[in-house]
Each structure stands twice: as C-alpha cells, then as structure tokens.
C-alpha positions in Angstrom: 14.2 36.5 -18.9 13.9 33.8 -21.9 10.3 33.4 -21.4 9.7 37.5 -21.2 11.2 37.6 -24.4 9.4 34.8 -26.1 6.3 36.6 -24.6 7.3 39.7 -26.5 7.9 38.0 -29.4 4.8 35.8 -30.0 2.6 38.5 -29.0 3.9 41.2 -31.8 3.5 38.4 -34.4 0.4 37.9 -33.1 -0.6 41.4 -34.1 0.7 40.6 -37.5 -1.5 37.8 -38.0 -4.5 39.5 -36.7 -4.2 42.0 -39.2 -3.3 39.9 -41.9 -6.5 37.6 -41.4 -8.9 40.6 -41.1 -7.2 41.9 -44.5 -6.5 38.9 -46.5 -10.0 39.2 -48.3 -9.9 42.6 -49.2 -6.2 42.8 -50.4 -6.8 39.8 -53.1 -9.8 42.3 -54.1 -7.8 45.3 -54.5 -5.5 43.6 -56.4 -7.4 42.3 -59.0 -9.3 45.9 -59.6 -8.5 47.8 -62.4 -4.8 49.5 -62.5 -4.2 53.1 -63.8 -1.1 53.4 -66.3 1.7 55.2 -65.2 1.9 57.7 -67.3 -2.2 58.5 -66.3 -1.7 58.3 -62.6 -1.9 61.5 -60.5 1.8 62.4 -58.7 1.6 62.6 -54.6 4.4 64.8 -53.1 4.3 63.6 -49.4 6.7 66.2 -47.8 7.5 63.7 -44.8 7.7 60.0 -44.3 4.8 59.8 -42.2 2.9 61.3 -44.9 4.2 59.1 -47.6 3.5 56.2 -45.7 -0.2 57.3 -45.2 0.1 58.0 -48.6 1.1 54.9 -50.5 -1.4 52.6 -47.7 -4.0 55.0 -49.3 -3.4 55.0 -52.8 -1.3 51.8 -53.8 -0.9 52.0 -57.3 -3.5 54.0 -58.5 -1.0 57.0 -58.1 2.6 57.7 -58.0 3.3 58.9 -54.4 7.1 60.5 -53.6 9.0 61.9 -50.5 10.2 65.5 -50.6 12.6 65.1 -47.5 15.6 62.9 -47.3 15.0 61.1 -44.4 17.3 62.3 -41.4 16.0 65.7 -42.3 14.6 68.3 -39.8 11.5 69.7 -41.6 12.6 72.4 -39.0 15.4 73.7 -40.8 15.2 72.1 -44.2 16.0 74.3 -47.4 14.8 73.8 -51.0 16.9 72.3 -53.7 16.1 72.7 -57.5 15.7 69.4 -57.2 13.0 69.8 -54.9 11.0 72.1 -57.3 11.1 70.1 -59.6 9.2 67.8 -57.6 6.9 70.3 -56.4 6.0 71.5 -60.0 5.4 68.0 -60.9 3.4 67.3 -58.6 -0.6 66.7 -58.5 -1.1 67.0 -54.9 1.3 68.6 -52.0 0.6 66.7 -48.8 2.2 68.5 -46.2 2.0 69.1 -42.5 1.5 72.9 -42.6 3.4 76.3 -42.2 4.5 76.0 -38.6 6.2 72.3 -38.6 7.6 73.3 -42.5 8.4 77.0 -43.1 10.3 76.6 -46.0 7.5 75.4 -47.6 5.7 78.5 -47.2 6.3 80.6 -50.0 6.1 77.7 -52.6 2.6 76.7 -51.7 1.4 80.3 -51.5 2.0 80.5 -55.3 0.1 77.0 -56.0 -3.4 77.0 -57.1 -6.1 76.8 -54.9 -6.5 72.8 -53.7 -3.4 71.3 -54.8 -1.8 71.4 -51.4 -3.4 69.7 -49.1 -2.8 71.1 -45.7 -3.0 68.4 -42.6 -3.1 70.6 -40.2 -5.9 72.7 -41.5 -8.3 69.7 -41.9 -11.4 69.7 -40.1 -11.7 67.5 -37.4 -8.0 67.3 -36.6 -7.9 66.5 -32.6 -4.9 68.7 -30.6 -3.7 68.5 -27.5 -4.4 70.5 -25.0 -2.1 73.9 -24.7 0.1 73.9 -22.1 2.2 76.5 -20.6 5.7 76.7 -18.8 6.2 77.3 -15.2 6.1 81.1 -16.2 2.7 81.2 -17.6 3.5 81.2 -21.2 1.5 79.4 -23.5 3.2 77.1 -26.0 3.1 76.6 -29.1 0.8 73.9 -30.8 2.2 70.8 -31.3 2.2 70.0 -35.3 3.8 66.5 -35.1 0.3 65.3 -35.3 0.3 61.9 -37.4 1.5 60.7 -34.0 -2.1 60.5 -33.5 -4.3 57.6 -35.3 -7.2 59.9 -35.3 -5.8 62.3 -37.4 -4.0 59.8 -39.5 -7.3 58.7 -40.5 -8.7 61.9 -41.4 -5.8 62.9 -43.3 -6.3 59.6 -45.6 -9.9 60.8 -45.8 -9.0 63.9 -47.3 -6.1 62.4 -49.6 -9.3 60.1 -50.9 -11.2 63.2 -52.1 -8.5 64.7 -53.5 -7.3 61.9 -55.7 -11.2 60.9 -56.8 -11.0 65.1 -57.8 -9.0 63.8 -60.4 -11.0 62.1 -62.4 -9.5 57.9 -61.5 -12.7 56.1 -63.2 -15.7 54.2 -61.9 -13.7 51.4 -61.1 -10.4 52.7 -59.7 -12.7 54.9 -57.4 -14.2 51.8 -56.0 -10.2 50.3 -55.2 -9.8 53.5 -53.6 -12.5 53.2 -51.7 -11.4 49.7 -50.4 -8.2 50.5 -50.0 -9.3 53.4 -47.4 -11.7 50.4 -45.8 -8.9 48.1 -45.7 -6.2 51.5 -44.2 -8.8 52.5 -41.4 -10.0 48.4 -40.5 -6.1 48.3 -40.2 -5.3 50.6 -37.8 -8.0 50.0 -36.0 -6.4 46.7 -35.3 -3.3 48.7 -34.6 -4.3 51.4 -32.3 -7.0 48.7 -29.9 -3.5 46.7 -29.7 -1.2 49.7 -28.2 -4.0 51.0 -26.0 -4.0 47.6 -24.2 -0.4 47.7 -24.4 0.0 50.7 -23.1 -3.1 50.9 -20.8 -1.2 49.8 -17.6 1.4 52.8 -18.1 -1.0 55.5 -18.5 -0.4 58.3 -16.1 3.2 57.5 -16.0 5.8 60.5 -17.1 8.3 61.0 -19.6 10.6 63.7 -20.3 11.7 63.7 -23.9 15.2 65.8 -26.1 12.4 67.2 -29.0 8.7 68.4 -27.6 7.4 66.5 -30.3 5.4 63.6 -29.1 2.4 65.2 -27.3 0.2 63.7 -29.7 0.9 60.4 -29.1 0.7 60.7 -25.4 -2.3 62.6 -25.6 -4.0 59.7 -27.3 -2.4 56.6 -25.5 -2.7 58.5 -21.8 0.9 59.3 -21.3 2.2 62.2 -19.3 4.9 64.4 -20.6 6.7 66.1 -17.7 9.1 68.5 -19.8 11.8 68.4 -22.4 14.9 69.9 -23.6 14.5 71.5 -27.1 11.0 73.0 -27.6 8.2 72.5 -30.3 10.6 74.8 -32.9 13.8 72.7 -31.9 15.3 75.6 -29.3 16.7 74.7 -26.8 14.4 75.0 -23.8 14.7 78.0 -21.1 16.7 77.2 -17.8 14.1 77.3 -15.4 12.0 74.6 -17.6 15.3 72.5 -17.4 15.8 73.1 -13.9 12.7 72.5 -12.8 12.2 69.2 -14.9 15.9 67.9 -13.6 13.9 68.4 -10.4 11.7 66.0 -11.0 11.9 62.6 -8.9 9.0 60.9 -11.2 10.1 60.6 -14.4 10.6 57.0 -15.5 11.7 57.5 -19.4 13.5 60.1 -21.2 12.9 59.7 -25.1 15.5 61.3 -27.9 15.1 61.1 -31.8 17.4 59.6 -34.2 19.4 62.3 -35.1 20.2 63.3 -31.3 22.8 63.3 -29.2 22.7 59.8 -27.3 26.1 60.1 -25.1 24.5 63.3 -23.6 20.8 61.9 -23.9 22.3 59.1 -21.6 24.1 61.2 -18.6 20.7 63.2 -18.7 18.6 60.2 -18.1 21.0 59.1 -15.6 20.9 62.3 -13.9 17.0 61.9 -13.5 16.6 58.2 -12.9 15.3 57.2 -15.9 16.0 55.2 -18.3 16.9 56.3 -22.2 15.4 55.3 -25.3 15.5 56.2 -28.9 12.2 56.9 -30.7 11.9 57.0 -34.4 8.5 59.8 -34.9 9.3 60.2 -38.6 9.4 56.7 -39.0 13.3 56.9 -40.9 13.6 53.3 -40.4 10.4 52.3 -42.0 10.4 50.8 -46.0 8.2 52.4 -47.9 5.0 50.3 -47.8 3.8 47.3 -50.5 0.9 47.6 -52.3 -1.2 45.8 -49.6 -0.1 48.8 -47.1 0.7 48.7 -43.9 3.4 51.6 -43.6 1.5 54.2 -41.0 0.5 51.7 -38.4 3.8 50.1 -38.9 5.2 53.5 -37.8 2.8 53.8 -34.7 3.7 50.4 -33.4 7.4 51.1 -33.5 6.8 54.5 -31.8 4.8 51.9 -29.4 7.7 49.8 -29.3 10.0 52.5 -27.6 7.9 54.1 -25.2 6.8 50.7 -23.5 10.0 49.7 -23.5 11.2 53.3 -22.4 8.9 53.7 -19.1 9.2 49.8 -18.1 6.1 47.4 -19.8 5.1 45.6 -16.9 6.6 41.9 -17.2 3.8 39.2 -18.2 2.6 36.9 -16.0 3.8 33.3 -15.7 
C-alpha cells in the first residue's frame, strides 16, 4: 500500500514537471511582452468555470476575464441577477456554452450584437458524441458538457484568440496571444497523452453516473457509460432506464457531482457493486489560473483523477 501511494504520488508530480520544463521557455517570453492597461483591456464574461479557466490560460493579462456563475451553481436552473447584467453589459465578449446547457441565457444574448457572444457549442469542428438512445428507442438529447473534451477545449481557445485580436490588442500583444495559445495547446497536449496512458488499461470498462454529463470525457478517453440517474436536463431518469441499469452486473464505478446527494449516491453504488466517487466537471475546486496558465488541464486531470480512481487503476508493478 505505501509504495502504491508513493507510485501515485511521484508520477503526478512527474506530470508537473514535464509540463513545466516544456513551458519554462515560453512563459519567461510571455512575460516580458508588452502588457495592455487595465483600463484598455477587453472584458471576458466566461459564463462557467470551465470557460473561465480556458479563458484566463488564453488570455493572461492582456484581458480582464470574469465568471458569471457562482460556483456550486447549476447552469441548469440558474436565474439572472441585476448583478449579473451588469456583467453582461460590461462585457466585450460572452463566452458561453450555448442555449441548451444555459437557458436563462437565452434571451439576453438574442438582444447582443452580432459576434459578441461567442457560442461554444456552435463552433465548427466541435467533436460530439455519438447519440444514444434509451431501451425504448428514444433518442437523447446532445450532450453539451463538452469542455470535458480536450479537442473542443482547444478549438474554443482558438476561437477566443480571434475574437480578442477582433479588438484591436496591437502588433505586439497579438504576438503574446499568439504564444500564449502555443504554450495552452503544447500544454494540454502534455495533459491529455498523460491520461490516455493512464486511462488506457480501463478503456471499455463501465460506469454509471447521478448527472448524464460526462459522455464527453468518456467518449475521448474510451470509457463506457452504462446509464445514469438524472438525465442530460437534470430529470430524473425514467424507471425502466433505472431498472434496467440496477440490472446491470458490470458496472465497476458510479460517479456523482459535488452538489449531489452522497449518502444515497453510496447505497446506490452499493446496490450495484460498485464503488462511489465524487467528480468535480465544473472544476469548483479549481483557483482561478496564474498568468502562466494552467487552469483547463488542471480541471481534466482532476476529472482524470476520479474516474481512475472510481473504476479501480490497475496497481503498478513492483
């Protein structure tokens, strides 16, 4: 057991020191480019931590990024304070997920002009899982917790990069944008090729999860989702879904959010064989990122973290 854990240990610090050699260089670079005054800098509202995270590894100081939702917030069921339109008059660019993950967004943004919200889910290129459908034959909604994907993560700093050069930063702050999107994607790179391996020995193995909200992530790591118990909207799932999952003699992990019910979460699992784990998809636990960045991948490892933990990470070997 001691030496498991000092496995564990070494090997995530390990990770930490492989990124911070391949982005020593270009941090000291960054650093010393040209800063934008405060009171010049375009405003970022990031509606979610996932987004502000992505956010502030992309833009650093060149812009003055903010969080709309507390977190602990369902994006599900949130509601709009003055407060919060405040925010959203102030702000430059609205970075949000899109209609169907954040409804009461929906009327504010309808009345913005044309390319200050930048919609994640209607970015080209954005990869999906496939559609699935329940034992009856009815096809499920899409799943819009999509920053659980690296591949998307990247395309959304892509198109926060155009958007901030569309207001006007200078020669040279464009070129520490530029390098700070090298440094974001040369990162997560690092990040991703670290969980596949991690992950690589559990792929095909299933999990049942509280919140239908992770099919990105298992899409992309090879993980198999065999049902849940609150749908895509945060409904609770039909009986016969329930039924037949609690059916189920194969499910090795069942996975709950923060802001779940653990004591039930816990009888559940026990009820299926499996064991229980807690995994943090808005990344609530997270500091907001330093200038150097390193908030999003932070938030994938940890979301790592659980689900190898979760469905059992093979021991290492003596």
């Amino acid at each position: 057991m001691l030496l498991h854990y000092i496995f564990n240990w070494i090997r995530r610090f390990q990770w930490a020191a492989v990124v911070g050699v391949l982005l020593w260089a270009p941090a000291g670079l960054a650093a010393s480019g040209p800063s934008v005054p405060r009171s010049e800098r375009p405003q970022i509202l990031a509606t979610i931590k996932p987004l502000a995270l992505i956010a502030r590894d992309v833009a650093g100081d060149l812009a003055e990024v903010r969080q709309l939702l507390p977190d602990g917030a369902s994006p599900h069921e949130y509601a709009l304070r003055v407060s919060d339109r405040r925010l959203l008059d102030s702000a430059d660019i609205v970075l949000w997920v899109g209609p169907v993950l954040e409804p009461y967004l929906n009327s504010a943004v309808a009345g913005m002009v044309p390319g200050r919200a930048l919609t994640a889910a209607d970015l080209p290129g954005i990869v999906w899982p496939e559609s699935s459908s329940d034992k009856a034959g009815v096809e499920q909604a899409r799943d819009e917790h999509l920053w659980l994907d690296p591949r998307n993560a990247r395309i959304i700093a892509r198109a926060l990069g155009q958007a901030l050069k569309s207001h006007g930063l200078g020669a040279g702050a464009e070129s520490v944008l530029a390098e700070r999107l090298r440094r974001f994607e040369a990162e997560l790179d690092v990040a991703e090729a670290a969980i596949q391996a991690r992950l690589a020995p559990l792929r095909g193995t299933f999990f049942a999860s509280d919140h239908d909200g992770f099919g990105h992530f298992a899409n992309r790591f090879g993980l198999r989702s065999a049902g849940y118990l609150r749908d895509l909207s945060g409904h609770a799932a039909g009986a016969r879904s329930v039924a037949t999952l609690m059916g189920r003699t194969d499910v090795r992990c069942l996975v709950a959010e923060p802001d779940s019910r653990p004591e039930r979460l816990q009888r559940v699992a026990a009820e299926l064989g499996a064991r229980f784990a807690v995994v943090d998809a808005l990344g609530m636990s997270i500091a907001p990122a330093p200038v150097a960045g390193s908030g999003y991948a932070h938030l994938l490892q940890t979301v790592a973290d659980g689900f190898a933990a979760c469905l059992g990470e093979p021991a290492p070997a003596d």
